[in-house]
Every structure is written in structure tokens, then in C-alpha cells.
N, C-alpha and C positions, 0 to 999 in steps of 0.2 A: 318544656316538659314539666307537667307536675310531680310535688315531692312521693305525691304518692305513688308515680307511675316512674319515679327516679328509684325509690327504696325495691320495689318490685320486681326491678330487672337487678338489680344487687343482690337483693335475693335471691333471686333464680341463678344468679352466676355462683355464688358460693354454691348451695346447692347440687347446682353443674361439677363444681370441682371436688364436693362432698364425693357425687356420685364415681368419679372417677377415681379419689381416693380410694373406695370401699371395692371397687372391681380392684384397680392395680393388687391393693392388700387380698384379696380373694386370690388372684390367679398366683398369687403368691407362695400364700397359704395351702390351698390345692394342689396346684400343678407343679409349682419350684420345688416345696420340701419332701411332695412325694418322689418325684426325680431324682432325689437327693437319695430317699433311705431304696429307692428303686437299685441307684448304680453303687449301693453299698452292698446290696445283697448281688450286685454282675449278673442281673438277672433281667435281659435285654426286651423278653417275651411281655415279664410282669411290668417291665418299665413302660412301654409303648399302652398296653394296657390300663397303668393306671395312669397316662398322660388324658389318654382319650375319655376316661369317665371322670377325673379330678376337672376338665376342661369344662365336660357337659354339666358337672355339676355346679363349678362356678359360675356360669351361663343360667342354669337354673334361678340359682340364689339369686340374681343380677334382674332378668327378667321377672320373676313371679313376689321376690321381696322388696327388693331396690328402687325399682320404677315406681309402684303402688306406694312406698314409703314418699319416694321424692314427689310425687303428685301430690299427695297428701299436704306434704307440709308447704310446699306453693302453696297449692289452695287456702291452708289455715292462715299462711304467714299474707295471703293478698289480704283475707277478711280480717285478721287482727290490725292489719296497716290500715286499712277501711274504718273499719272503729275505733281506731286510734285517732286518727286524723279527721274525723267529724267534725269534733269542734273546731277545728283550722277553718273548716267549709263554712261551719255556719257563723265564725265571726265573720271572715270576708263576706260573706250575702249579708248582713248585719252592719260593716262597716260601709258599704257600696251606697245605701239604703241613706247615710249620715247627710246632710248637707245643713246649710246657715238657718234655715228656716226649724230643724228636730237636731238643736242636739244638746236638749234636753232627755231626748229620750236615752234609755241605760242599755245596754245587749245584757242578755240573760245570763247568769251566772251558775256554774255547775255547782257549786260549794263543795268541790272535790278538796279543791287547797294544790291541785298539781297546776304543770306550767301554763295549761293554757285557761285554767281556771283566774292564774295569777295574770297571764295576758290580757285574759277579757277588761279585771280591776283597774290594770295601769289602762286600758285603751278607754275606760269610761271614765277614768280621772283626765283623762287626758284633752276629752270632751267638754267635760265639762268648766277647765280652763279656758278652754276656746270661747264657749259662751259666756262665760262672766267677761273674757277679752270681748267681743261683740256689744257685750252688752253698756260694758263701759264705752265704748266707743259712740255707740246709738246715743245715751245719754250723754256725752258730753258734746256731739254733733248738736243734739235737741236744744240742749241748756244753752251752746254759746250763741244758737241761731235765735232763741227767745232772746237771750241778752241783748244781740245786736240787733235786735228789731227797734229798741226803745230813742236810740239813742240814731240810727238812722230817720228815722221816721221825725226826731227833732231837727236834725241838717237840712232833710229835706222840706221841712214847714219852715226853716231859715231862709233857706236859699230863694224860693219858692216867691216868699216876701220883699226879697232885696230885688228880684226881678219886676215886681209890681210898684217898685218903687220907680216914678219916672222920673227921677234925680240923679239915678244913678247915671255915670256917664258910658258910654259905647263901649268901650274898649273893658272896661270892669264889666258890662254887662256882658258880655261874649265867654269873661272870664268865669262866672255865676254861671251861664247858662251851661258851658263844658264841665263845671264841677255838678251840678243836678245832673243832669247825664250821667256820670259817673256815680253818683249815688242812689239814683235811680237803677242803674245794675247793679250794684250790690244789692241793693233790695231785691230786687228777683233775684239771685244768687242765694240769697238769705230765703227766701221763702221756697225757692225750691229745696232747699236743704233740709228745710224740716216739713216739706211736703213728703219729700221720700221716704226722711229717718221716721218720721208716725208710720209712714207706710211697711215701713219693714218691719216693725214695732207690731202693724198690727190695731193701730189705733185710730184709723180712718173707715168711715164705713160709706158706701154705696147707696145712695137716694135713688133706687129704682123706679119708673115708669113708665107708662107704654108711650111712646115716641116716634117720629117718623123721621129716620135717620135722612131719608132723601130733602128733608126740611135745612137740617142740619148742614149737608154738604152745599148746599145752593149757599145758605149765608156762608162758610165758608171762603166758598170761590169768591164772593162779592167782597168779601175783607180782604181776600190774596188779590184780587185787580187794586184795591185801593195802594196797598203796599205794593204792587210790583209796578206804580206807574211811574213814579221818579226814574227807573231804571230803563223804562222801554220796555219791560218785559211783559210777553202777552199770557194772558191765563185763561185756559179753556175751560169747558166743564164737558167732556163725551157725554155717555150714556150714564144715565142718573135713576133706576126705576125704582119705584115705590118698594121701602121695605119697612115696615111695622116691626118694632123689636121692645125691648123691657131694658133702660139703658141709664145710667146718670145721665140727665139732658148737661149738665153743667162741663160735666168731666167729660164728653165725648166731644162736647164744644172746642174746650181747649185740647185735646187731642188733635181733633181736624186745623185749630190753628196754631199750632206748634209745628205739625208738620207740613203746612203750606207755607208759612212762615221761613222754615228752613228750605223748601225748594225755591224760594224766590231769594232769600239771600246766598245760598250758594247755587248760582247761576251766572250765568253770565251776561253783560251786557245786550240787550235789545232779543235775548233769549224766550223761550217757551216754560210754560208749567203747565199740565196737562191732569184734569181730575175725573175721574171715572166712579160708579158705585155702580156694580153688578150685582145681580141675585146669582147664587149658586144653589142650586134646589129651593125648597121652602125654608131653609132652616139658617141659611149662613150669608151675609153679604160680605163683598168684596170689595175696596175700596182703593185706589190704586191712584197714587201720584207723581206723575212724572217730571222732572226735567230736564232742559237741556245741559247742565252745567258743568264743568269742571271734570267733572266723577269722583270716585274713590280708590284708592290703590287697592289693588287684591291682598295685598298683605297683612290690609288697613280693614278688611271688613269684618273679619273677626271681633274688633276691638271697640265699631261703634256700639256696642251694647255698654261699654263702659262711659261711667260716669265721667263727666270735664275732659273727655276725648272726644277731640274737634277732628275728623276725618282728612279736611281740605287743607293741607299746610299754607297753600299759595295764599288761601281767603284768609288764616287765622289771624292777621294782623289788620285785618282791614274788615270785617266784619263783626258788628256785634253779636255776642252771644255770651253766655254763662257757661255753655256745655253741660244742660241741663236738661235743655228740650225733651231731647228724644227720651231721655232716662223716665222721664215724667209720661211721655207718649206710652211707653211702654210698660209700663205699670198699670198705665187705667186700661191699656190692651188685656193684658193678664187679668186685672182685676173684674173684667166683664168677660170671661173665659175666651178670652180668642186667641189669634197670634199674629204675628207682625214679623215683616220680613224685610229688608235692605238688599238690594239689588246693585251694581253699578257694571257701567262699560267706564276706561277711563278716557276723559276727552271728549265725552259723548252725550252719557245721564246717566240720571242714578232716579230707580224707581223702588219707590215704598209700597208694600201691599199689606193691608191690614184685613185682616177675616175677623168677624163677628157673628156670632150666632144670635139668633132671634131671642132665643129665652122664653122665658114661659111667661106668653102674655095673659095666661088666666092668675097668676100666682097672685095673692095679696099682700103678703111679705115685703114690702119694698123696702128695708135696712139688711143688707149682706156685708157681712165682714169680707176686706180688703185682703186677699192672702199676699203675704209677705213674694216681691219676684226674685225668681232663681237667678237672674242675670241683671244689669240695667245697661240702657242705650243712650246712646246721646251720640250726639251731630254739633 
């Protein structure tokens, strides 16, 4: 129940027991103390007499003052509750409105100086805390991922070197080649990180052009056979039909292989991954990729939009990944207005479906700013 619909009926109960006051005190006033000088005067006639007009009259008063009075002041006291509580209404539509992306923006202020005037102040200081916390965060994500670019990127032009050395002996070399391995994902780790942190920033922009997305999905599929044939797994390509769209060819690239990527390592031995691109009217394609693998827990699927959350516990030790894919999948989703959706049976498969709109293949604009995503995914 809201406070205003709480204060209300509070009202109307004192009121209520107002009304009942002001009768008891009437028939009091009327009919008792007439009674009274009636059986002082032993005059039985004029007593019953004036019972019965003291009665009608307090009845009178009751109906034609009382009730008109007590409606009245409901009515006034809902619409002062009403106008009181406005500003309650419009910070909450104001605060609802807040998220990671605007909260730079301020809610309006009455400059009354009463509570909820002083409410709105602390709740836009309180904002604004938030985002200088954000913000510190963004930047020290950004700075330590530059930093450790410089200094991986020397390891790995070391290691890289001692491997091309045919001196080195077998057993060193196995030990070389597990340590580039491992450094080689840190490096992706590291570049996803400040792939995303510019992106939430705001600091990456969209190479737009007209492209033929069904281009796009065939090399795709031909990179998921390369990768899923150590394991036995086979990868089909369904129904593929031509769709012309306005798309970053780069970013839609690594999209399609992030997520084919993740259906052939979380799968299972001698398993399926299945690739589709539909049209959906003229304006939208559908992109659907399936496998057989594993699944995801129900309780789990809520949470793959979050960053370095690995869905599959069974695979987490035995599969490489950053836990970055998807977060990254889904951000060049958003950032080319579509949506993206995670599906799973557990035991069974888990299918991805990403919708894309065509775009405006007339436009000449090809630089869009990147909007910062309300969520991120990862697998």
C-alpha cells in the first residue's frame, strides 16, 4: 500500500471517530440535558416532547452539517496528501530513470529548503559519489591494462625467441611453450579489459559499412570446423540467406567468433554446433547458434551476462577462456542496436540468438558512438 493511500484511510478513520464524537456530544446536549430540566419540571407530556424534537434536531445537525463537513474535509485532506507527496512521486520516477551509464544527471530541485527538497540534495550527492566511484574504477581498470600491455608483450617476444632457438632442449622447450600459453592469455585478458573499460567510457567508436552479414557467417562456420576438429565435433551451417546490413565488418567478425568459439569449447566430445542466419522481415536478421553441450544451470543463466563468469563449472578447469567472450559478444550486440539472448536445456545445449537490425543502408555517417552496455555477458 502506498503512503499516500496509508495516510488516507487514517484519515478518514479519525474523521470517522470525529464524526461519532460530535453526534454522541449532540444527542447529549439535546436529548440528555433536555431530559434532565424536562424531569425537574415532573412534566412527563413536555418530556417526551421534547425527547422527540431534541432527537430530530440532533439528527438534523448530523445529517445536513456533519456529513457535508466530514466529506469536505476527506476530500481537502486526500488533495493536500496529493500535493504533498508529489515530490515523493517524482523523485522515485527520477530515481528509477538513474543507472551506470546517467548518473551524472541531477533530479530537479524545489529550492523550498523542506524535507524532500533536502532529500532530492543528499540523493544527487549521493550520485554523484557513485560516479566519481565508477569512474575511478574505469580508470584504474584502463591504466593498469595499458600498463600491463608493455611489459607482457616483452615476455612474450622472449619466450617466442627461446622457442626459435633450436638449442634449446625438449623438456625446457615444453616448459617455454606452457609458459607463452599462459601469457598469451593474459594478453587477451588484458585486451579484453580495456576493450570493454573504453567501451563503457564511451571511447570506442563503430566503423560503419554496408556488408553482407551472410559473408560473414560462412567464414565463421569455416573457422568453428577448423577449431572443433581436434575434438570430433561437427559444425553445420542451416539456413544462411542473404542479408545486406550497415555493420562494423571487424566487430561483427569477432562477434560471430567468440561465439562459435565458445559453442565448440563448451561441448562435448564428438558433439554438434549448429549455425543458422535467418531474415526476420526486411529489417532484422536472426543468427542462432547451437550446441550440443554440457548446458547451463537455470540458476546460472541470469549471471552469464556478467563479466569473468564461466557458466559451465565441470569445463572451468579444463577449458581455456578469460571469461570475457561473451561480455565483449555483447556489447558489439548493443552497440549495433540489436539483442542477444542465452538459452540452455541442462545436459542437452545451450543456444545463442542474436537479432540484428539492417540499419540505414542509405546513411553516409559511418562513425557512431559506442553506448556504454546496461549489463555484460560472458561464458
Amino acid at each position: 500500500m502506498t503512503i499516500r493511500a496509508r495516510l488516507t484511510l487514517w484519515y478518514v478513520g479519525v474523521m470517522f471517530m470525529s464524526l461519532l464524537a460530535m453526534v454522541a456530544l449532540s444527542y447529549n446536549e439535546f436529548v440528555v440535558e433536555s431530559r434532565k430540566h424536562a424531569q425537574k419540571r415532573h412534566d412527563l407530556a413536555v418530556e417526551k416532547e421534547a425527547d422527540d424534537d431534541q432527537v430530530e434536531e440532533a439528527y438534523g445537525i448530523v445529517l445536513w452539517c456533519g456529513l457535508p463537513a466530514a466529506l469536505l474535509a476527506v476530500g481537502g485532506g486526500w488533495w493536500l496528501m496529493r500535493k504533498a507527496l508529489t515530490p515523493v512521486a517524482a523523485i522515485t520516477r527520477a530515481a528509477e530513470r538513474i543507472n551506470e551509464r546517467n548518473l551524472r544527471e541531477q533530479l530537479s530541485r524545489s529550492g523550498n529548503g523542506d524535507e524532500f527538497d533536502r532529500l532530492t540534495e543528499v540523493f544527487n550527492a549521493m550520485t554523484a559519489r557513485l560516479n566519481d566511484s565508477f569512474l575511478r574504477i574505469r580508470e584504474f581498470t584502463l591504466h593498469a591494462s595499458h600498463e600491463l600491455r608493455t611489459p607482457l608483450t616483452v615476455l612474450r617476444g622472449e619466450l617466442e625467441s627461446q622457442l626459435l632457438d633450436g638449442r634449446l632442449p625438449e623438456a625446457q622447450r615444453e616448459c617455454v611453450a606452457s609458459e607463452l600459453d599462459e601469457v598469451q592469455r593474459l594478453s587477451r585478458i588484458v585486451e579484453g579489459l580495456m576493450l570493454l573499460t573504453k567501451a563503457d567510457a564511451g571511447q570506442i567508436s563503430l566503423s560503419l559499412e554496408p556488408l553482407q552479414l551472410e559473408d560473414l557467417v560462412r567464414d565463421a562456420c569455416a573457422d568453428a570446423q577448423i577449431l572443433a576438429k581436434p575434438s570430433g565435433i561437427k559444425v553445420s551451417l542451416g539456413v544462411c540467406e542473404a542479408f545486406p546490413m550497415m555493420g562494423d565488418r571487424h566487430r561483427l567478425r569477432q562477434l560471430l567468433l567468440n561465439l562459435t568459439d565458445n559453442a565448440v569449447k563448451y561441448n562435448n566430445p564428438g558433439g554438434a554446433v549448429d549455425i543458422e542466419l535467418r531474415r526476420i522481415g526486411d529489417s532484422t536478421a536472426q543468427i542462432t547458434i547451437a550446441n550440443t553441450g554440457p548446458g547451463i544451470p537455470a540458476e546460472m543463466l541470469p549471471r552469464v551476462f556478467d563479466r569473468f563468469f564461466r557458466g559451465d563449472p565441470s569445463h572451468n578447469n579444463t577449458v581455456e577462456g578469460s571469461g570475457l567472450g561473451l561480455s565483449i559478444a555483447r556489447w558489439i550486440v548493443t552497440a549495433h542496436a540489436g539483442a542477444i539472448q542465452v538459452t540452455s536445456t541442462r545436459s542437452e545445449s545451450t543456444r545463442v540468438v542474436v537479432s540484428l537490425p539492417r540499419g540505414d543502408l542509405a546513411g553516409t555517417d559511418n562513425l557512431l558512438p559506442i553506448p556504454a552496455p546496461s549489463a555484460t555477458l560472458n561464458q
